[in-house]
C-alpha positions as CSV (number, residue, x, y, z in Angstrom):
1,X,-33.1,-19.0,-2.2
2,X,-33.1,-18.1,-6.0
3,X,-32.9,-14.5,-5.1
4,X,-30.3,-14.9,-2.4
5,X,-28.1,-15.7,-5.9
6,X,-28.9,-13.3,-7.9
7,X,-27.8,-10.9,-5.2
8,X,-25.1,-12.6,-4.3
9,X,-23.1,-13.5,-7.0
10,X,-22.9,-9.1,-8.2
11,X,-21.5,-8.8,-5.1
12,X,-18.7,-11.9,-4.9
13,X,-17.7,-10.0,-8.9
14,X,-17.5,-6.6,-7.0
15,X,-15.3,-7.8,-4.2
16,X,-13.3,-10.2,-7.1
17,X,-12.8,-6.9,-9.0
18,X,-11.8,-4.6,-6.5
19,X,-9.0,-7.3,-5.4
20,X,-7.4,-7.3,-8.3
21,X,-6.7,-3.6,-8.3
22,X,-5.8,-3.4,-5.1
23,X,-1.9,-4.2,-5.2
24,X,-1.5,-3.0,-9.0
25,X,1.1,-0.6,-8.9
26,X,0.6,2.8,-11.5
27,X,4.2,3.3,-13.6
28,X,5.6,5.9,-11.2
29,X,4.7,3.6,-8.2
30,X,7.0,1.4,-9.5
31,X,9.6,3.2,-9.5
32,X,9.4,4.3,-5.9
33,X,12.3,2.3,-3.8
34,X,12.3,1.8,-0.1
35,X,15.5,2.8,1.5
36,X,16.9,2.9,4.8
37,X,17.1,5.9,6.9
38,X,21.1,6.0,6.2
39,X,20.5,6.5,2.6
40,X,18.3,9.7,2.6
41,X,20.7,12.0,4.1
42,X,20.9,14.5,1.1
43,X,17.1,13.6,0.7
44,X,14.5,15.9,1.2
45,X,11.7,15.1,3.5
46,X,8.3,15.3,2.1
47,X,5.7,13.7,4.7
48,X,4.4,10.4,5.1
49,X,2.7,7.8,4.2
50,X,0.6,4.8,5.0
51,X,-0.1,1.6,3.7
52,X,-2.6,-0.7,4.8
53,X,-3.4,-4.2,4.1
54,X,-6.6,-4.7,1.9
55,X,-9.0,-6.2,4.4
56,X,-10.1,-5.6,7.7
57,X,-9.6,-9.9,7.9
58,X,-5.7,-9.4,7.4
59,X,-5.3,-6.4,10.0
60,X,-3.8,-8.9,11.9
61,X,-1.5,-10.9,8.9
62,X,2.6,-10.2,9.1
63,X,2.4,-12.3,6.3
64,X,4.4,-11.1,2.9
65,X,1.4,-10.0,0.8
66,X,0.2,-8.0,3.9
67,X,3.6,-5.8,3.9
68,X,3.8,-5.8,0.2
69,X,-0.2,-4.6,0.2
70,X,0.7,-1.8,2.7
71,X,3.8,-1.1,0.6
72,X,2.0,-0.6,-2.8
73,X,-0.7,1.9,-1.3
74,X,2.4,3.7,0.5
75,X,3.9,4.0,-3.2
76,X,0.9,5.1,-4.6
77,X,0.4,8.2,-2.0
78,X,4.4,9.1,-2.6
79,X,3.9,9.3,-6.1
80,X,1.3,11.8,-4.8
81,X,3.1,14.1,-3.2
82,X,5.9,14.1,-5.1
83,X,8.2,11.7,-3.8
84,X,10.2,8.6,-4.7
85,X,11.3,6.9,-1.9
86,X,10.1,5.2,1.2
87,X,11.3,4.8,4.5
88,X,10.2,2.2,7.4
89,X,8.8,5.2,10.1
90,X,7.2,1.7,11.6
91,X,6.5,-2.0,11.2
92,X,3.5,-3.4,9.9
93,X,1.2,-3.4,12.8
94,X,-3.2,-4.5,12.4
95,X,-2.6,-4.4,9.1
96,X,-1.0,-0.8,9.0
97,X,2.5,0.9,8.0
98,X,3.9,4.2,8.3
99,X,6.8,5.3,6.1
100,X,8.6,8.7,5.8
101,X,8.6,10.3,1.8
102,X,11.2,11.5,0.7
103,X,12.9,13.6,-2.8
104,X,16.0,12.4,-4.3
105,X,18.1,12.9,-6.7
C-alpha cells in the first residue's frame, strides 16, 4: 500500500502541473481575436488551426472551458504561423475545433 503512494502522489503533481499550463495563454496569444468570416475580407488566409480540449474525459464536454481550451491551443498555433485572428471553420465537436488563420492589418 505504502508504495502505491509514493508512486502515486509524483504522478497526481504531474497531472496538477501540466493543468495549469494548459489554457495559459503566451502575450501574442492574447492578442489573437476570433472574428467572423465577414470581417476577414481584406485578410489574408494563412491555414488552420485546431484546438482541442485538454483531456480525452472532456472530448465529449460543449461546456465553456472546453471551447475556451480548444480556443487557447488554436491561439497558440496562430501565433505560430504568423497570424492574428481566428475564424470558426467548425463547432467544437469530441473535444475538437477547427478555425481558419488569418493576417490582418
Amino acid at each position: 500500500m505504502h508504495k502505491v503512494v509514493r508512486l502515486f502522489t509524483p504522478f497526481v503533481l504531474l497531472v496538477a502541473i501540466s493543468a495549469c499550463t494548459w489554457g495559459e495563454l503566451r502575450p501574442k496569444a492574447v492578442n489573437v481575436e476570433l472574428l467572423s468570416s465577414a470581417d476577414v475580407a481584406e485578410c489574408m488566409l494563412l491555414g488552420t488551426a485546431t484546438g482541442k480540449a485538454k483531456s480525452r474525459w472532456s472530448a465529449s464536454r460543449t461546456d465553456m472551458s472546453a471551447v475556451n481550451e480548444a480556443r487557447a491551443m488554436a491561439r497558440r498555433e496562430a501565433v505560430y504561423i504568423g497570424g492574428n485572428v481566428l475564424v470558426e471553420k467548425s463547432a467544437l465537436l469530441n473535444g475538437r475545433q477547427t478555425f481558419s488563420v488569418y493576417s490582418c492589418p
